[in-house]
PyMOL Python script that loads the backbone (N, CA, C, O; Angstrom):
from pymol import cmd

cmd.read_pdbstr("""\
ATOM      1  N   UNK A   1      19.875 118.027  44.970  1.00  0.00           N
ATOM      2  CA  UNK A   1      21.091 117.296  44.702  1.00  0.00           C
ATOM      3  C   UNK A   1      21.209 117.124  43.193  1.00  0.00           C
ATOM      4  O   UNK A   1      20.187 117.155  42.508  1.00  0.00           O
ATOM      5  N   UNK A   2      22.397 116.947  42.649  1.00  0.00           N
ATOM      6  CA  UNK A   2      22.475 117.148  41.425  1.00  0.00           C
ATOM      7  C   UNK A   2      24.010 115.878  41.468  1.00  0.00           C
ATOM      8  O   UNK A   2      24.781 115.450  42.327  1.00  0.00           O
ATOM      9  N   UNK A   3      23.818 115.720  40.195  1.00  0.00           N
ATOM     10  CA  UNK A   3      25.114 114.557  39.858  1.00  0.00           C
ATOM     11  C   UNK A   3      25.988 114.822  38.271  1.00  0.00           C
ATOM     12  O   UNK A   3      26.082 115.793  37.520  1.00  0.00           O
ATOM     13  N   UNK A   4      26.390 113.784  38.253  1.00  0.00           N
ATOM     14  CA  UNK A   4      27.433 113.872  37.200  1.00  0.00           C
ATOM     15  C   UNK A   4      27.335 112.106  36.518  1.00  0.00           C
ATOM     16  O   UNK A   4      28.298 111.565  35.976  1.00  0.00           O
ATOM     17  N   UNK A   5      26.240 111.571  36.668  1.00  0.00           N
ATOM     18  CA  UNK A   5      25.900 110.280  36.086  1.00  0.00           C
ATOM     19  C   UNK A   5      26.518 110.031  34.896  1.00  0.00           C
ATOM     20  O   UNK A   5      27.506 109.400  34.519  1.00  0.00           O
ATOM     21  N   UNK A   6      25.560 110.782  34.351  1.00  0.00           N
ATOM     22  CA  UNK A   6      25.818 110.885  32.616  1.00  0.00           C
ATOM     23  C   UNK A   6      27.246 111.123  32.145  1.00  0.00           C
ATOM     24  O   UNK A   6      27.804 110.287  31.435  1.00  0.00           O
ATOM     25  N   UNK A   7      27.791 112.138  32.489  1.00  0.00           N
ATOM     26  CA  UNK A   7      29.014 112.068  32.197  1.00  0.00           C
ATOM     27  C   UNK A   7      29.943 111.571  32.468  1.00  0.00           C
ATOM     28  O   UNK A   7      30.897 111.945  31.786  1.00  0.00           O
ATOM     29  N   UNK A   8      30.190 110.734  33.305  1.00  0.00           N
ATOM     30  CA  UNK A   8      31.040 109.754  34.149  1.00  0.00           C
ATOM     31  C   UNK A   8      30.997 108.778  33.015  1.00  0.00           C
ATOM     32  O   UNK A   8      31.901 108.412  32.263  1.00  0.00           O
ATOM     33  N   UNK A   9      29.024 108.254  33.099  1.00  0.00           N
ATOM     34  CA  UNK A   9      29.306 106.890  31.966  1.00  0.00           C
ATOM     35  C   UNK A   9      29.101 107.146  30.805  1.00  0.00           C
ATOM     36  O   UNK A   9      28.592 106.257  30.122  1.00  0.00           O
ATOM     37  N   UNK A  10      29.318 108.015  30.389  1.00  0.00           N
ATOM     38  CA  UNK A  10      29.956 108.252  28.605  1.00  0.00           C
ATOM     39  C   UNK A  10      31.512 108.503  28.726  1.00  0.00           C
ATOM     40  O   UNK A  10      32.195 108.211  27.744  1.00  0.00           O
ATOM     41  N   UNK A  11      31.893 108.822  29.420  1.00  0.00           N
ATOM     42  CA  UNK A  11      33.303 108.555  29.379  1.00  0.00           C
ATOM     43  C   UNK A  11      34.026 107.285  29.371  1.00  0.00           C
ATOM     44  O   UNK A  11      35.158 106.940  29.033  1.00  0.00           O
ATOM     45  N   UNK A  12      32.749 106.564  29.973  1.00  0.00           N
ATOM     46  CA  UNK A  12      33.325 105.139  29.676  1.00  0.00           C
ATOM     47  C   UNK A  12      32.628 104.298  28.592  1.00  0.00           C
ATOM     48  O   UNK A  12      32.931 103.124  28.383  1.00  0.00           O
ATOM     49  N   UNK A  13      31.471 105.107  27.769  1.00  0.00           N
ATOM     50  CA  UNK A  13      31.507 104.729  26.377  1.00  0.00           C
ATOM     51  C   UNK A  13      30.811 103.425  26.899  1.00  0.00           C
ATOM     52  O   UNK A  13      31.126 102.251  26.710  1.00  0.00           O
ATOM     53  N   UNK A  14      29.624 104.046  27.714  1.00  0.00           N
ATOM     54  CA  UNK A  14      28.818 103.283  28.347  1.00  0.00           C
ATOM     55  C   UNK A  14      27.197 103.682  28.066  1.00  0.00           C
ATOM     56  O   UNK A  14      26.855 104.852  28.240  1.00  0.00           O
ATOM     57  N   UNK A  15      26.208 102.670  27.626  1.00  0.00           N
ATOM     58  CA  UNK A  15      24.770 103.147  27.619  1.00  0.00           C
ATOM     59  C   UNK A  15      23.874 102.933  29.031  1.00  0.00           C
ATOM     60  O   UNK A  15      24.249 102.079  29.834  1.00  0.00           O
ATOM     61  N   UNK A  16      22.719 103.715  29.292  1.00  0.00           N
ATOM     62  CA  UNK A  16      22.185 103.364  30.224  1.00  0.00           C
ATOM     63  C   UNK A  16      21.840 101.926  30.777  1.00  0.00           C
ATOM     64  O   UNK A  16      21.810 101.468  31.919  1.00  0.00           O
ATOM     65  N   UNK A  17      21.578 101.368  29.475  1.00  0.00           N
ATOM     66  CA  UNK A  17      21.156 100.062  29.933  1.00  0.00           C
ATOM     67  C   UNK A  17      22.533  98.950  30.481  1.00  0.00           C
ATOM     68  O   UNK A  17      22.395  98.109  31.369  1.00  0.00           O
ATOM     69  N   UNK A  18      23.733  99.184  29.767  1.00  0.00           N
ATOM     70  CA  UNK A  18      24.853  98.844  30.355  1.00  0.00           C
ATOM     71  C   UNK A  18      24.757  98.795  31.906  1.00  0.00           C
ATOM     72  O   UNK A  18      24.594  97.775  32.575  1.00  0.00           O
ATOM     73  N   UNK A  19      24.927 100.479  32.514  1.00  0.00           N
ATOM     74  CA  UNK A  19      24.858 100.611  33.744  1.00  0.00           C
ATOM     75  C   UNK A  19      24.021  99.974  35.056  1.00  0.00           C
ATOM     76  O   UNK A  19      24.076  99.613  36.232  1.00  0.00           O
ATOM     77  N   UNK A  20      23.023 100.181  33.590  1.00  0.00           N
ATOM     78  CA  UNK A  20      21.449  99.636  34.810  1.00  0.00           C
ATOM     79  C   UNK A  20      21.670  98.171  35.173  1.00  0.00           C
ATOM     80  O   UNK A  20      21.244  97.639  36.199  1.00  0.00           O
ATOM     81  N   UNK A  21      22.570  97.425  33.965  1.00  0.00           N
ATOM     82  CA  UNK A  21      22.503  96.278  34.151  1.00  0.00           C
ATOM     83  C   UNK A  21      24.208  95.750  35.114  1.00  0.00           C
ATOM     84  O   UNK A  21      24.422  94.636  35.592  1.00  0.00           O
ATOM     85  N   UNK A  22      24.807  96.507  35.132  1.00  0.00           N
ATOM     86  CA  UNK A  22      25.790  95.770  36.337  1.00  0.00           C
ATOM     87  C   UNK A  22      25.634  96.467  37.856  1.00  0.00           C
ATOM     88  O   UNK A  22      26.422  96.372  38.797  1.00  0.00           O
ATOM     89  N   UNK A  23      24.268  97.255  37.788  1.00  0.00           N
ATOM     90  CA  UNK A  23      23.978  98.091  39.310  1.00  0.00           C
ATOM     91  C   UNK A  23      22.662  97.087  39.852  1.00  0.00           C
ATOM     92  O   UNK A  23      22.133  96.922  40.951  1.00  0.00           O
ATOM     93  N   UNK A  24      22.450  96.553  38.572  1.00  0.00           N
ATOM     94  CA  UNK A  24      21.179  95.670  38.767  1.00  0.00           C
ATOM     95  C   UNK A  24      19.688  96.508  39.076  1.00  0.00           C
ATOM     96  O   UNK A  24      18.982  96.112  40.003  1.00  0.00           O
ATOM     97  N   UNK A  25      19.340  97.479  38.385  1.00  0.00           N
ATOM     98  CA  UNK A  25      18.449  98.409  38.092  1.00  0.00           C
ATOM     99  C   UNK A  25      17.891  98.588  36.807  1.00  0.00           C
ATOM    100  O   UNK A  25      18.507  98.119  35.850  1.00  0.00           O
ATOM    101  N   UNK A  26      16.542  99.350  36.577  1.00  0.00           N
ATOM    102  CA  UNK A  26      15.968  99.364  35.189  1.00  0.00           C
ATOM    103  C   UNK A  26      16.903 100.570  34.420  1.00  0.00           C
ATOM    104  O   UNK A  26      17.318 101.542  35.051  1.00  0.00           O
ATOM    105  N   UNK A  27      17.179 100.362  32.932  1.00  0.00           N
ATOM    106  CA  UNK A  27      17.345 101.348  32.399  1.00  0.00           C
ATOM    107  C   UNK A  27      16.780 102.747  32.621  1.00  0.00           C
ATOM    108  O   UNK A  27      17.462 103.772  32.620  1.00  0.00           O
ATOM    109  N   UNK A  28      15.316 102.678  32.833  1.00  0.00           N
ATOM    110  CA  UNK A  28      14.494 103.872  33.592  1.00  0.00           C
ATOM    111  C   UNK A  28      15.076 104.414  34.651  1.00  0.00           C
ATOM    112  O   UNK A  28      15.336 105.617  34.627  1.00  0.00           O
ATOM    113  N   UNK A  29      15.357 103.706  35.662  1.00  0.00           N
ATOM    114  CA  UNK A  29      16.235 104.140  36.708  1.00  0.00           C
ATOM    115  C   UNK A  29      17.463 104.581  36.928  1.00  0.00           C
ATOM    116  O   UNK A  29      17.997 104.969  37.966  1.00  0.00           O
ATOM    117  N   UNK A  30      17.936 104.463  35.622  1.00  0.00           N
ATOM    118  CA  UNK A  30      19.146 105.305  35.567  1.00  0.00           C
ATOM    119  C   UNK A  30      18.819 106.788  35.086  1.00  0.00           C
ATOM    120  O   UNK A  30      19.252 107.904  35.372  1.00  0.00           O
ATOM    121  N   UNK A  31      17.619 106.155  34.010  1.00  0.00           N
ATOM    122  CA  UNK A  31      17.433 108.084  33.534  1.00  0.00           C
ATOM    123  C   UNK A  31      17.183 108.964  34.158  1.00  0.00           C
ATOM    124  O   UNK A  31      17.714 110.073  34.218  1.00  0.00           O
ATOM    125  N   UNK A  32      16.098 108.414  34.835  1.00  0.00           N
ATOM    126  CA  UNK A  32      15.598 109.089  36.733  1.00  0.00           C
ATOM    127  C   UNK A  32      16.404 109.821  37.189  1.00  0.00           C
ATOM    128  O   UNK A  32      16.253 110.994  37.533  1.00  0.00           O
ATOM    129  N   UNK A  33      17.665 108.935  37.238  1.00  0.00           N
ATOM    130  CA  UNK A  33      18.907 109.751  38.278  1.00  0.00           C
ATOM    131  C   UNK A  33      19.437 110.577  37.163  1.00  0.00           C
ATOM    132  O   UNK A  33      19.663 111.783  37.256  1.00  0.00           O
ATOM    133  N   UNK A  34      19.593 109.966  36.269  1.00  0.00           N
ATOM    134  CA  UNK A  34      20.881 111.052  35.326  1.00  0.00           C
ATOM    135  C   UNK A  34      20.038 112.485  35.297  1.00  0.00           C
ATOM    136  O   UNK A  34      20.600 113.555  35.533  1.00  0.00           O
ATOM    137  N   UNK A  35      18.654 112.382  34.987  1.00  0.00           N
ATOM    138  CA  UNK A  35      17.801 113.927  35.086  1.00  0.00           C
ATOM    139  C   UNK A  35      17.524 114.363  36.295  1.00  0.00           C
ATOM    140  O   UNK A  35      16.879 115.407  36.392  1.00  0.00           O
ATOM    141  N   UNK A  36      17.870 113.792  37.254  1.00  0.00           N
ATOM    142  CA  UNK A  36      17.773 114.481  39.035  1.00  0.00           C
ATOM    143  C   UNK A  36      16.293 113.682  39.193  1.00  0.00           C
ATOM    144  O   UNK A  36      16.311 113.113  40.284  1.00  0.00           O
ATOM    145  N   UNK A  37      15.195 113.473  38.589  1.00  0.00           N
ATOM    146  CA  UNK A  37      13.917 112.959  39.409  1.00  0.00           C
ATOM    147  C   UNK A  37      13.850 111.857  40.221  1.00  0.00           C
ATOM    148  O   UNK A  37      12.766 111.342  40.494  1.00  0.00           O
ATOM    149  N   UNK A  38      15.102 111.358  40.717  1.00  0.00           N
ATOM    150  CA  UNK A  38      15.263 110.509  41.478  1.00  0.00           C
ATOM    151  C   UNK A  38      16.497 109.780  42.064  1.00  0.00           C
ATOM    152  O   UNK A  38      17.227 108.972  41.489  1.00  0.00           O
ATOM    153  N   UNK A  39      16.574 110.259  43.381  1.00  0.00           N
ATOM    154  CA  UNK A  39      17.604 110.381  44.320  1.00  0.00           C
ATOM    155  C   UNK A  39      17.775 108.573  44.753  1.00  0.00           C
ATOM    156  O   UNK A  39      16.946 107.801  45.235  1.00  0.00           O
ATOM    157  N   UNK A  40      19.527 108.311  44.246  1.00  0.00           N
ATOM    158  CA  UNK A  40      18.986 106.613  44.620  1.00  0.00           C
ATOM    159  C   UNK A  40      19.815 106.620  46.228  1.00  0.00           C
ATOM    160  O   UNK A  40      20.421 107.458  46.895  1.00  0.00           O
ATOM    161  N   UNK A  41      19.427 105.130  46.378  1.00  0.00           N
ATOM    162  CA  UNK A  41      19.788 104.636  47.587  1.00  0.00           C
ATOM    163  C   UNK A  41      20.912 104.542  47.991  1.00  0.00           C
ATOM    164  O   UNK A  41      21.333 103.582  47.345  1.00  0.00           O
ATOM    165  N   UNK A  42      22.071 105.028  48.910  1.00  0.00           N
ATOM    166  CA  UNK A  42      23.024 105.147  49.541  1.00  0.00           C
ATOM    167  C   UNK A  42      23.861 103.800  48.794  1.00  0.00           C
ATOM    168  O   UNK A  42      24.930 103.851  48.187  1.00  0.00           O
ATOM    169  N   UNK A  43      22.805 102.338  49.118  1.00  0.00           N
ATOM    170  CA  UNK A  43      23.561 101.159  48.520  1.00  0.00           C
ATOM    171  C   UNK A  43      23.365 101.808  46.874  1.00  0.00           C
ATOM    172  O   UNK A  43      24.500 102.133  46.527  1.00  0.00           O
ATOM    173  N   UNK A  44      22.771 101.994  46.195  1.00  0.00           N
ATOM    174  CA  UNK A  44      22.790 102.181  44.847  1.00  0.00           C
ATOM    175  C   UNK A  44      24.299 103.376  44.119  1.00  0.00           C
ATOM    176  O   UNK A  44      25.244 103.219  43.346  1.00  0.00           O
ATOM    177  N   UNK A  45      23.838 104.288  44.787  1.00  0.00           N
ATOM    178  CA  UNK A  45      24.835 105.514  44.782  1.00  0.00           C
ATOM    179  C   UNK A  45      26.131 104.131  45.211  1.00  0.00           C
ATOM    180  O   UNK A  45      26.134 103.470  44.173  1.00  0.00           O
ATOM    181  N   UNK A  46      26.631 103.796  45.694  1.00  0.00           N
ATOM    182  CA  UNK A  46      27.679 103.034  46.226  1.00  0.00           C
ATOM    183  C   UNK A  46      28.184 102.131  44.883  1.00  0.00           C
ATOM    184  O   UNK A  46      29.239 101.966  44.272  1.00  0.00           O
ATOM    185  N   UNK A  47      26.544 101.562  44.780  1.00  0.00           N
ATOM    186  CA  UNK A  47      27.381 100.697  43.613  1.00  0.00           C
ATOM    187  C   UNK A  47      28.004 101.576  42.315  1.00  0.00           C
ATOM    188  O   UNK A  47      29.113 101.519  41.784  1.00  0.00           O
ATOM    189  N   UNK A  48      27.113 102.209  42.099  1.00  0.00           N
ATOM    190  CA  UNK A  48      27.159 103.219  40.810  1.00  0.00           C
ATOM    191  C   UNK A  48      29.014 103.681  40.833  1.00  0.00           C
ATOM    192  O   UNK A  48      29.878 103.666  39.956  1.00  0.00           O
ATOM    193  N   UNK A  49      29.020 104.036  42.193  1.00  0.00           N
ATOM    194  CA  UNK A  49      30.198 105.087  41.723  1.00  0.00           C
ATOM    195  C   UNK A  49      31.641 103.722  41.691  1.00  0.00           C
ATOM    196  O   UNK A  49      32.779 103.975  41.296  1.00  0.00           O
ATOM    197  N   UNK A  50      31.090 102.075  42.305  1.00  0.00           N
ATOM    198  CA  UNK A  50      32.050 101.381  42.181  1.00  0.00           C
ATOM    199  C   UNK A  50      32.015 101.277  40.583  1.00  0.00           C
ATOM    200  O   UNK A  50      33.065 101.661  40.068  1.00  0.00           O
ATOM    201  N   UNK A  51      31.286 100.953  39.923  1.00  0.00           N
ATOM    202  CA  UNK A  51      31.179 100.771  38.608  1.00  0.00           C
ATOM    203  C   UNK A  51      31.859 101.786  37.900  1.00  0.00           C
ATOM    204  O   UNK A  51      32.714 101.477  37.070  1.00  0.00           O
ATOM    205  N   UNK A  52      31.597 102.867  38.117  1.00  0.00           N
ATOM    206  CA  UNK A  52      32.467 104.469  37.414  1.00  0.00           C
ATOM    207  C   UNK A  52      33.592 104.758  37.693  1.00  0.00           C
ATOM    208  O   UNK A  52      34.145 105.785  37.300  1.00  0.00           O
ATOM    209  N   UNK A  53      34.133 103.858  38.449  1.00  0.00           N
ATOM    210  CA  UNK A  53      35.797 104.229  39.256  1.00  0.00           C
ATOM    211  C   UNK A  53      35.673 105.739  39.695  1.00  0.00           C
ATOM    212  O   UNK A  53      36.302 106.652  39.160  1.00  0.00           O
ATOM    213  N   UNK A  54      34.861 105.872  40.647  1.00  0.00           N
ATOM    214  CA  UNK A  54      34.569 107.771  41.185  1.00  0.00           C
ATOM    215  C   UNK A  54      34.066 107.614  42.521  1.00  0.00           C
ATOM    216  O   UNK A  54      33.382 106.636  42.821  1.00  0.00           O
ATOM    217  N   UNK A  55      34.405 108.641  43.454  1.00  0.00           N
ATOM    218  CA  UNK A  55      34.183 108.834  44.884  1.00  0.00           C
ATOM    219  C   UNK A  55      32.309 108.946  44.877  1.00  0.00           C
ATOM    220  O   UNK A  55      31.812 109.157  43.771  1.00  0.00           O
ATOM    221  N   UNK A  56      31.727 108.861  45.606  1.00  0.00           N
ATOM    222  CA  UNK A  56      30.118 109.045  45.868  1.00  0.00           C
ATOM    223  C   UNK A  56      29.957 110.658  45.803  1.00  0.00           C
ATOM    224  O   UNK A  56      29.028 111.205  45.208  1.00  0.00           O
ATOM    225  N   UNK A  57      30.929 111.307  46.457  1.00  0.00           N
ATOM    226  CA  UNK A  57      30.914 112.594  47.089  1.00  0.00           C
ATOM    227  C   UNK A  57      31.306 113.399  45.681  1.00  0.00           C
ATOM    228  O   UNK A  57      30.902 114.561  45.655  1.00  0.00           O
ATOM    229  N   UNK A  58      32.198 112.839  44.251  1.00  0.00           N
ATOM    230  CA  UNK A  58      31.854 112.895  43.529  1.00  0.00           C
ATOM    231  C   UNK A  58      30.982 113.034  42.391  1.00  0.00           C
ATOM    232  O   UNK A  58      30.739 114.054  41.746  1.00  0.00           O
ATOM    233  N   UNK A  59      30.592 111.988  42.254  1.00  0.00           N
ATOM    234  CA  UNK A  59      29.170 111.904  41.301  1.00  0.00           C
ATOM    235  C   UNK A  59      27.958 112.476  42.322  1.00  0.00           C
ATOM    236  O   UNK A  59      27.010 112.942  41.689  1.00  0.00           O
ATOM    237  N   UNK A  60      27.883 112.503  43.091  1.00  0.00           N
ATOM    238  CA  UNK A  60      26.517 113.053  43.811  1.00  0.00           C
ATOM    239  C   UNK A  60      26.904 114.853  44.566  1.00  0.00           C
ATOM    240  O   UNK A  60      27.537 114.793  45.620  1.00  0.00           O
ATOM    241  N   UNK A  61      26.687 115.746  44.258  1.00  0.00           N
ATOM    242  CA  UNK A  61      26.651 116.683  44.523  1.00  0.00           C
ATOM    243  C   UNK A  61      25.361 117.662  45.394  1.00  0.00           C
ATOM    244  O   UNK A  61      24.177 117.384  45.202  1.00  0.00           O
ATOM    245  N   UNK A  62      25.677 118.548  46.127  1.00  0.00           N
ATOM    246  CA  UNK A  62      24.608 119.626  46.608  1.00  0.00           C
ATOM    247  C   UNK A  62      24.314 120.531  45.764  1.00  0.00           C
ATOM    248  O   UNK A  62      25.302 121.031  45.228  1.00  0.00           O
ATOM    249  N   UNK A  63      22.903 121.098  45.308  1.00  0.00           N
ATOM    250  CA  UNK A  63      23.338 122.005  44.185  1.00  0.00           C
ATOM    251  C   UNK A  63      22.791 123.448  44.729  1.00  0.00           C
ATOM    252  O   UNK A  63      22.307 123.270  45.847  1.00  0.00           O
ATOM    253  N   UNK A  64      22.698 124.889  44.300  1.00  0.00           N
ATOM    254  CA  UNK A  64      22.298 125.436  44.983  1.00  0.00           C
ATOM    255  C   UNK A  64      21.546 125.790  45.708  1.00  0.00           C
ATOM    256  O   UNK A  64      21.575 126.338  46.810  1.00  0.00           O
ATOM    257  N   UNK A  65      20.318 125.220  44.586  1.00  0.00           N
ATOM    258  CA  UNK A  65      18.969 125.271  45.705  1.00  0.00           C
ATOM    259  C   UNK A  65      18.933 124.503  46.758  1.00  0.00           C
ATOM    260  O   UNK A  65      17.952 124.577  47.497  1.00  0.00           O
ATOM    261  N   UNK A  66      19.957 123.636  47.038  1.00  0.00           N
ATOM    262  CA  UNK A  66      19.442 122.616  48.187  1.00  0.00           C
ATOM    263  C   UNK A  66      20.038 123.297  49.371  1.00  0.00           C
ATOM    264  O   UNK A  66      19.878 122.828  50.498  1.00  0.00           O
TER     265      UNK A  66
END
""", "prot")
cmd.dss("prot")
cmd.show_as("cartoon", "prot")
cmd.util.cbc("prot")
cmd.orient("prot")
């Protein structure tokens, strides 16, 4: 699975720690996801994409290898 984290929240001229902090997660845990080493939780993915104004099915993608 592959995403579009990063670019979502620089478009909103947003830092990790911003994010981490209205998803209520570590800054680490955003990097996790923004580099793929870590797939978040359905509730997390949920909040994330409320925060980004973006569909889930959006920011979270299949990528080829999967």
């Amino acid at each position: 699975m592959t995403n579009l984290i990063k670019e979502e929240r620089l478009k909103k001229n947003m830092t990790q720690t911003d994010l981490a902090a209205l998803v209520n997660v570590s800054r680490q845990t955003i990097f996790s996801i923004e580099t793929n080493k870590y797939i978040p939780s359905v509730l997390l993915a949920l909040k994330m994409a409320k925060v980004l104004g973006k569909k889930v099915d959006y920011l979270f993608y299949l990528s080829e290898q999967d």
